[in-house]
N, C-alpha and C positions, 0 to 999 in steps of 0.2 A: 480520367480515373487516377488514384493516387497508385505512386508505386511505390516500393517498398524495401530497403536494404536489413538483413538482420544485422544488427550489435549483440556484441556479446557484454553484457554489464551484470552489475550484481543479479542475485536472484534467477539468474539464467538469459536465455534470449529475451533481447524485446525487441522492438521496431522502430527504425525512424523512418519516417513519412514526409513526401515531399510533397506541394501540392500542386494543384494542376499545371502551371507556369515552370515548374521545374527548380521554383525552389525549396531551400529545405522548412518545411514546415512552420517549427520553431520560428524560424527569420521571420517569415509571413506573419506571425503572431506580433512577433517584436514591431513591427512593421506597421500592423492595425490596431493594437493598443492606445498609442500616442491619437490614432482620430477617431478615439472611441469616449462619449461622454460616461459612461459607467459600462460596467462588466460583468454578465451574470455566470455564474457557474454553479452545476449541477451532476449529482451523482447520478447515470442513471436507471431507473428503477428498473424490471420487467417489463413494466406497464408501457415504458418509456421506448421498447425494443422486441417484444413477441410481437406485433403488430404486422413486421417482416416475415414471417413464416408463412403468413400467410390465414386466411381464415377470419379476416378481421377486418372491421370497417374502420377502426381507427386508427390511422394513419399518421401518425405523430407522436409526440413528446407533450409531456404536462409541462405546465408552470405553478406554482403552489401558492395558493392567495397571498403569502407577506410581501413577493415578487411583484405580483400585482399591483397592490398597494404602492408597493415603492416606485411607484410611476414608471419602471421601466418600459411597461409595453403602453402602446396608443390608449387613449378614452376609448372603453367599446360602444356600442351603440345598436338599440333594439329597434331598427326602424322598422320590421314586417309586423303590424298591427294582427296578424293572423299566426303570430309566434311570438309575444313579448316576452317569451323565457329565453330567449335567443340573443345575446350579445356581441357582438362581432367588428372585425375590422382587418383591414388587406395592409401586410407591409410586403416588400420586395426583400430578401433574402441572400447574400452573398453566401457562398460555400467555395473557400479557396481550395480547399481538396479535390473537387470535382469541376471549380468553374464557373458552379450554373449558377443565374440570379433566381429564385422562385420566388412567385407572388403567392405567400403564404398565409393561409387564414386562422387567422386568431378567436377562438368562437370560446363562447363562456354560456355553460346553461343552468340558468339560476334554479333552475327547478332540481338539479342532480347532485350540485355540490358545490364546493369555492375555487377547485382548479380552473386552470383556464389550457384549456387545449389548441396547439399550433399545427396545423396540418399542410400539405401539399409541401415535403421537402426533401431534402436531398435523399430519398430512400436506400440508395446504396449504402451509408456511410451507419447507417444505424443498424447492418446484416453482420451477425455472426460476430456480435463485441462478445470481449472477457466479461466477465461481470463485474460491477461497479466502474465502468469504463466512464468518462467524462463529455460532458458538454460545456462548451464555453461561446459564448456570446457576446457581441459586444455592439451596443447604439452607438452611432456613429453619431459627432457632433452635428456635420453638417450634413444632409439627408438628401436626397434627390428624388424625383417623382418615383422613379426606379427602384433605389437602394437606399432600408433605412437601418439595416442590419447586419450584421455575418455573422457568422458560427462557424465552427470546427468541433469537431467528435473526437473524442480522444481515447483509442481503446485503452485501458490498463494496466494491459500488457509492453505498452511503448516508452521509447525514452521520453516522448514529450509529458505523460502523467509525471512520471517522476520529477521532470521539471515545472508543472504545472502545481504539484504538490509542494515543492519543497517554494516556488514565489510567492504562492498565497497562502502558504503556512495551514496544508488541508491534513489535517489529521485524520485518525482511521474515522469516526466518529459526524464526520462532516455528511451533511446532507446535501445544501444549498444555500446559497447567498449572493448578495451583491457585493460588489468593490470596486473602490476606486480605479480606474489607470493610475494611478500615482503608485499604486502599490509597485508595480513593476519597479517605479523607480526607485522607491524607496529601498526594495530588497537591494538594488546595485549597491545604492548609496549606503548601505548599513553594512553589505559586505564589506564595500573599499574599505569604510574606514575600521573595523575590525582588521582587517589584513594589511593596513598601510604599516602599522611596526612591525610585522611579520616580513614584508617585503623592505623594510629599510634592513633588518637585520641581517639580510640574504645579500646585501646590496654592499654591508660594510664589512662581511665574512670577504667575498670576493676582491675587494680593494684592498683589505686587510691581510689577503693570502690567510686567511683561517678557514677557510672551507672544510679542511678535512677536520678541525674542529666540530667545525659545526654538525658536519655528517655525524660524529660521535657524540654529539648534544643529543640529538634527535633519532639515533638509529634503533632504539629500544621504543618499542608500542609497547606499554601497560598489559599484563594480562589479561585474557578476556575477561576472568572472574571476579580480577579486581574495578575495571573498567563497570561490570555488572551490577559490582556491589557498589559504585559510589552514583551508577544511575538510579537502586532503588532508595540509597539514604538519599537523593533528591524528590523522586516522589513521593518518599514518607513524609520530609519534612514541608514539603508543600501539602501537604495532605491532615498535618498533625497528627500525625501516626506514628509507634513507635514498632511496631512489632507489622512483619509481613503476613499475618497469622491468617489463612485463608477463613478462619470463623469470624474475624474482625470486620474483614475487608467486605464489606457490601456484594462485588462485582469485582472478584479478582481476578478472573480473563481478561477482563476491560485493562485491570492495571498491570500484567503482564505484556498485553498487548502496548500498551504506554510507554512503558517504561523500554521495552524490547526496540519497537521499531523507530521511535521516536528520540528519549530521552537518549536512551545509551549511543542510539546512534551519531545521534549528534555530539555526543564525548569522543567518540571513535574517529569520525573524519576531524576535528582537531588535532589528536595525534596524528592521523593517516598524512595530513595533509604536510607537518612539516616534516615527518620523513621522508614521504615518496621526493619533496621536493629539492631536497638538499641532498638526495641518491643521486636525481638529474642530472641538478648542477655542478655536482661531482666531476659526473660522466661528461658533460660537455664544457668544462671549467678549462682551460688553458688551451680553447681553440680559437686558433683569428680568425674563421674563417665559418662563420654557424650550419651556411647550406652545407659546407663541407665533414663538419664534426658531426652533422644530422644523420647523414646520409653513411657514412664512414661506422660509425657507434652504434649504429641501428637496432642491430640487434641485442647492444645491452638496454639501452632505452626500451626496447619493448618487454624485454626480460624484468623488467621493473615494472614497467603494468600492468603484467602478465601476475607477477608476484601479487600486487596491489588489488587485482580483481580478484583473486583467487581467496586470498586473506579476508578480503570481503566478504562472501560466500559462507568461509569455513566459519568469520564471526557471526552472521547471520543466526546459524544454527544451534552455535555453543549459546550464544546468547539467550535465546527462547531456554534451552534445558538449563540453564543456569539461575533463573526467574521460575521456572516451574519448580526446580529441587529447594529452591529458597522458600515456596509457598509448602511443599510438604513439608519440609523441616521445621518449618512456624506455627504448621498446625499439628504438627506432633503428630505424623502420620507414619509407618513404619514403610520404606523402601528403600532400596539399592539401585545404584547407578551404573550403567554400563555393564554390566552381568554378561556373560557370555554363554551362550546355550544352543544348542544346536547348530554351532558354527556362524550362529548368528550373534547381534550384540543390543538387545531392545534399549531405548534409554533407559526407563527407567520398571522394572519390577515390582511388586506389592504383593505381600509383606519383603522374601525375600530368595533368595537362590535356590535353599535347600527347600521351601514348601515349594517353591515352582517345580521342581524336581521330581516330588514324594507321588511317588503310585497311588499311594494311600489316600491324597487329599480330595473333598469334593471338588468339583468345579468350580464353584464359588471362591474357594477360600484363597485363590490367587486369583492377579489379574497384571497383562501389560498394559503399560502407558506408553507409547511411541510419541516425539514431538517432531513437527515438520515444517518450520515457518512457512512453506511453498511447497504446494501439494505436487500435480502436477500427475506424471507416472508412477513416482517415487512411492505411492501409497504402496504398490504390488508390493515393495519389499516387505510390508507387514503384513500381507495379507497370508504369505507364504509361512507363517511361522504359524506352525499348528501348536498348539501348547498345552490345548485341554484347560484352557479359562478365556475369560472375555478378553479381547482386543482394544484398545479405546485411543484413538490418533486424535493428538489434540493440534490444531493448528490455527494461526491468527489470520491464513491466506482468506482472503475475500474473493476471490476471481477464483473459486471453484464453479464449474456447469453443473447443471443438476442431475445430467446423465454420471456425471462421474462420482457425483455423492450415492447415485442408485446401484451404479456399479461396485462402492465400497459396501453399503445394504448387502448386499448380495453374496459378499465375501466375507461377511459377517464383523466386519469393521463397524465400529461406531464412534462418530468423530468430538470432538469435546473441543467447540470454540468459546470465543470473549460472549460477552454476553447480548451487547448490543449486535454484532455480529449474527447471532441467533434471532434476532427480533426484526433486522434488517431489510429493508424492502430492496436494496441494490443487490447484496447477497442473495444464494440459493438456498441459503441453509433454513428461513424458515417454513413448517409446515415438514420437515423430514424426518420422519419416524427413527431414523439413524442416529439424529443429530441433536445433541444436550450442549448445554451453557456448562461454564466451568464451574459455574454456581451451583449446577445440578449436579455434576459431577461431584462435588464434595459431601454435597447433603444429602446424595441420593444413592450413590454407590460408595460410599466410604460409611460416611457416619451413619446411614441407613439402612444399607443392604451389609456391609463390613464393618462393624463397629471393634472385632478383633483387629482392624489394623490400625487404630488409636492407640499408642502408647498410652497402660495406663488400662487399658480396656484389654479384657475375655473374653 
């Protein structure tokens, strides 16, 4: 069985996973990439993981007809003349998390659908995922009577998603695909040479006796609101858009979602990364002796990535409220930020302090909006704020459970995600009474149900 140490990284804990052998996971991947002739990965679904509960004859994970097509799995083959809906073929299965080989059946029934169903497998490894947790698989070049496959399951919640995410370039939006092996290597090879002037210029601070230079080149990270705002003038202008005007925007959760965990963030670890880096070398800059200045300096080095995860975290969140205040402002919607009331501080308000206030008003005529990039427990703190109007927590987190979306139902929370997110088959959010698109949310509780909080409008 796999075991498990927690990490503490952005967005809270996750998990790094070793696999059976007692290596680290990750290694193991890197390891069977290179004898793998292509690479499928998948998001996945319900359908892909209630199965384990229990209750269920189907035992497995889908594959979706373009996978099919693209020859990753065997030719099937109907040969029971008393069942030619029936398409089928046995490959043998590695699972480096658990060890086991399975001889797992591939069955396709033309009479049902285009999926193709893989059953008898590692059952443990698909119990109790985050949701939108991952699958990765890889055909092996060269195959043996035995093994002509492996896979690994990737909850969500772990360092390896995140790394899984960031080498095959998985945006929130991904469903499935195939790819190369090469890509792995290509991401190396596009990192080095991106960071070889980066690393020369660290190279010639140090010979040069400029170090403390250089820490002052780099010791200012960009505001978040500036960093925010030159990641939405990169989606608008990829977009040909001038205006963030939530009435413009098709599907403006989708582009908060974008722009938030995606675009900005990758402007963020650019700076991050030559600060935190030239803090280090700072701190371990005039030592002969590295086991020695490692060990000796300890605890400023970790005072620095302690900083560094922290800042991470706090950008997280400014970032989401700074992309949703961008979208009311653009549509000309009337609210207040950070308002304090009852001891408490909601992001953001609608209309504004003094109607939230007013004895007088109906229920309607105010409303909060809380933002949460990662749900979590965290919801309770808005559940607790009684106000005398609706609640509405909008968040782009995908690895909510469904029990915890019924528990927010229940506290009278209703959440407002991206839109594909809403429509999601890896996600819990669709089919919940609780839960609106940010699409809905504008058209439906603003301009429809509050048209007084249109600037402009009575």
């Amino acid at each position: 069985m796999t075991e498990q140490t927690e990490l503490e990284l952005e967005g809270g804990s996750r998990v790094a996973e070793e696999a059976a052998d007692g290596t680290p996971l990750w290694w193991k991947i890197q390891a069977l990439v290179p004898e793998s002739e292509s690479l499928f990965i998948k998001k996945l679904s319900r359908n892909d993981t209630s199965w384990t509960s229990g209750g269920s004859n189907q035992a497995g994970f889908y594959v979706p007809r373009p996978i099919r097509d693209a020859e990753f799995l065997p030719t099937l083959k109907a040969d029971n003349p008393a069942k030619p809906h029936i398409f089928h073929a046995e490959v043998g299965i590695l699972w480096p998390q658990t060890g086991e080989i399975t001889r797992s059946q591939i069955r396709h029934f033309s009479n049902k659908g285009a999926e193709v169903h893989i059953t008898r497998v590692a059952r443990s490894l698909f119990k109790e995922l985050t949701p939108a947790s991952l699958l990765l698989m890889g055909r092996f070049k060269t195959s043996s009577e035995d093994m002509n496959y492996w896979a690994v399951v990737i909850d969500s919640a772990s360092e390896e998603a995140e790394l899984l995410e960031t080498v095959f370039d998985l945006d929130a939006s991904f469903h499935y695909a195939i790819f190369a092996p090469s890509k792995f290597h290509d991401y190396a090879t596009s990192t080095s040479d991106e960071l070889n002037e980066l690393i020369e210029e660290f190279r010639s601070a140090i010979r040069g006796g400029t170090i403390d230079a250089l820490v002052a080149k780099y010791a200012t990270i960009p505001n978040p609101s500036i960093i925010a705002e030159r990641a939405r003038n990169e989606w608008l202008a990829t977009h040909r858009l001038s205006t963030f005007d939530p009435w413009v925007i098709a599907t403006p959760g989708d582009a908060i979602m974008e722009i938030s965990r995606e675009i900005e963030y990758r402007l963020y670890r650019h700076h991050e990364l030559r600060r935190r880096t030239s803090e280090l070398l700072s701190i371990l800059h005039g030592s002969n002796d590295l086991p020695t200045g490692l060990i000796q300096r300890y605890p400023e080095l970790d005072q620095v990535l302690l900083s560094a995860s922290q800042q991470r975290k706090t950008r997280a969140g400014r970032s989401f409220e700074h992309h949703i205040a961008a979208s009311l402002t653009a549509g000309r919607i009337r609210f207040v930020e950070q308002a304090v009331t009852g001891g408490r501080r909601p992001d953001f308000v609608l209309p504004d302090l003094h109607v939230l206030r007013s004895r007088k008003r109906g229920y309607a005529e105010a409303l909060v909006l809380s933002a949460k990039t990662t749900l979590r427990e965290r919801w309770k703190q808005v559940s607790s704020e009684k106000l005398n109007c609706e609640v509405f927590l909008a968040t782009v987190d995908d690895r909510v459970a469904a029990n915890s979306i019924r528990e927010m139902a229940a506290s009278g929370i209703r959440l407002v995600v991206p839109e594909t997110l809403k429509t999601s088959d890896e996600a819990h959010y669709k089919g919940q009474p609780n839960v609106m698109s940010f699409r809905d949310f504008f058209d439906g509780e603003i301009r429809r149900n509050r048209p007084f909080l249109l600037l402009g409008m009575k």
